[in-house]
C-alpha positions, 0 to 999 in steps of 0.5 A, a space after each residue: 920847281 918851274 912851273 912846267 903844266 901845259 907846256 909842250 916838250 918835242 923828246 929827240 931820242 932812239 933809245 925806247 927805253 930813254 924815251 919812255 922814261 922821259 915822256 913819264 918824268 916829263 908828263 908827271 910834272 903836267 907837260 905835253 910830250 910827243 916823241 920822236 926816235 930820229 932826226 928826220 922824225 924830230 924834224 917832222 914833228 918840229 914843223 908847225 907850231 913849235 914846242 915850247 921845248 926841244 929835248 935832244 939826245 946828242 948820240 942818236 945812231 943814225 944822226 947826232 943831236 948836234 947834227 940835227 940842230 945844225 939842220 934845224 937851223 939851216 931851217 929856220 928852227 929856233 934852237 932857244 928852247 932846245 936843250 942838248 942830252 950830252 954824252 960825259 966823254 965829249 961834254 965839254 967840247 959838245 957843250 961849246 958847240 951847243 953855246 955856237 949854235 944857240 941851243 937854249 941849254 944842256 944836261 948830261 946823261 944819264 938825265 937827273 930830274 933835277 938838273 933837267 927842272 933847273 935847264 927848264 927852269 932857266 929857259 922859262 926865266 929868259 922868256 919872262 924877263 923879256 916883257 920887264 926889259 922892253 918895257 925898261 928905257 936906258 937907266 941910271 942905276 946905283 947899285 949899294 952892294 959891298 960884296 964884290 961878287 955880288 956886285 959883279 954879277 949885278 953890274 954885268 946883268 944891267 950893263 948888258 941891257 945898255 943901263 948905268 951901273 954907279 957901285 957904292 960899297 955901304 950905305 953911308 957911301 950910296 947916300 953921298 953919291 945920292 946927294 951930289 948926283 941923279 939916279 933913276 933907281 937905288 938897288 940897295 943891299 940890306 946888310 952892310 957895313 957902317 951903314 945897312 940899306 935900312 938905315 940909308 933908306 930911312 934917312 933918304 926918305 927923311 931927306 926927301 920929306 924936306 926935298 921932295 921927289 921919290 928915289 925908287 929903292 929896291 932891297 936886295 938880300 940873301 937873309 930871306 928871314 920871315 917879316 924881312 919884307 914888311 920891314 924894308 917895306 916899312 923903311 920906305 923902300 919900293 919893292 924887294 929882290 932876295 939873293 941871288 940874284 936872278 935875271 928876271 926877278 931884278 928886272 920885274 923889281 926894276 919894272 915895279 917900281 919905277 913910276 915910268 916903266 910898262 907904261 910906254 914912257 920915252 927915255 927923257 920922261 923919267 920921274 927921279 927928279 920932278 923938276 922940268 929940267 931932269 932929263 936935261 943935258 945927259 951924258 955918258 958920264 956921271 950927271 950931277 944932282 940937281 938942287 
């Protein structure tokens, strides 16, 4: 479960019934409520220092949910954190015009507890992925995943926030681009074919004993296995990111091991290569390694 204990949650419904169920199951897990049973109370209330969160019945009597955060936008009101109580009749359509609107979120009544944790709990992975990706400069990532899926996923997490995403389907495979180019950061997948992650990692940190320099490597695995972490720890990897993958964990791994990150570094100072010359000449595409 998120942790929800002391944030604040505006509650928009007119069904007294719906609301007071609400305010308990939303009061039982440590959050501050406050209520309202219309949209010109909702708007009332939203004024202010706004709540952290902004729950909404899409079918109130005398205005929509949707209505009201139309309104609420012409105000100003930032809707990232309003999640919409959507009717299973008009679900689809209604969600569509949520997404249009920018609402943080949906859930469809009648409101399960566990999908209302999991509409917060992915709001409050947006706002703690934001401090790990401001203080992320443009990164050349390496990403040895050999499933597909997985692999797609990652890319599209990295490429939104303007990073390089070179794939590499084994180990054996991340090693030859490692050796013929230059990456900022390897996110390599533990279970492989030809060669699993631990391996490659080992022979990396074998070769850059007799190089120099430090790669940053992050595990990545779905096998979150007791004394997973202290072996990929072991085999001289920097930090560890269980599947699946969520945004604001591979960030915060990112973040964590880079030696530049958070620390107000400019693009042109990474560290992969310590040589004076490693930011020099960069391109769009693939830059060569140098010896």
């Amino acid at each position: 479960m998120p942790q929800l204990t002391g944030l604040s949650v505006l509650i928009v419904e007119d069904n007294s019934a719906n609301r007071e169920a609400l305010e308990k199951l939303l009061a039982s897990w440590g959050m501050r409520t406050a209520s309202a049973d219309s949209a010109a109370a909702a708007l009332t209330r939203w004024g202010g220092p706004a709540p952290d969160f902004v729950l909404i019945d899409s079918s109130m009597s005398d205005v929509d949910g949707l209505q009201l955060a139309e309104e609420a936008k012409r105000r100003g009101k930032s809707l990232k954190s309003a999640i919409m109580m959507l009717s299973p009749g008009s679900y689809h359509s209604m969600a569509a015009r949520c997404r249009e609107l920018g609402c943080g979120g949906y859930v469809v009544k009648p409101v399960e507890s566990l999908d209302l944790q999991l509409a917060l709990g992915r709001l409050i992975q947006k706002h703690d992925a934001a401090p790990a990706l401001a203080a992320l400069p443009r990164l050349r990532i390496l990403l040895a995943e050999d499933n597909l899926v997985n692999q797609t996923l990652a890319i599209r997490l990295l490429e939104k926030q303007g990073h390089q995403v070179f794939a590499a389907l084994t180990g054996k495979e991340a090693l030859e681009k490692i050796e013929e180019n230059e990456f900022d950061v390897v996110l390599m997948d533990v279970q492989m074919p030809e060669m699993d992650g631990i391996a490659a990692t080992c022979e990396l940190r074998r070769k850059e004993k007799k190089t120099g320099g430090h790669l940053p490597v992050i595990a990545m695995t779905a096998y979150a296995m007791k004394g997973d972490r202290e072996r990929c720890l072991e085999a001289g990897m920097d930090a560890y990111l269980p599947k699946p993958i969520n945004s604001r964990e591979l960030f915060q791994a990112i973040a964590s091991a880079l030696p530049f990150a958070g620390g107000g570094a400019a693009e042109n100072s990474r560290a992969v290569d310590k040589t004076p010359s490693s930011a020099e000449n960069q391109t769009p595409s693939l830059p060569a390694r140098r010896s």
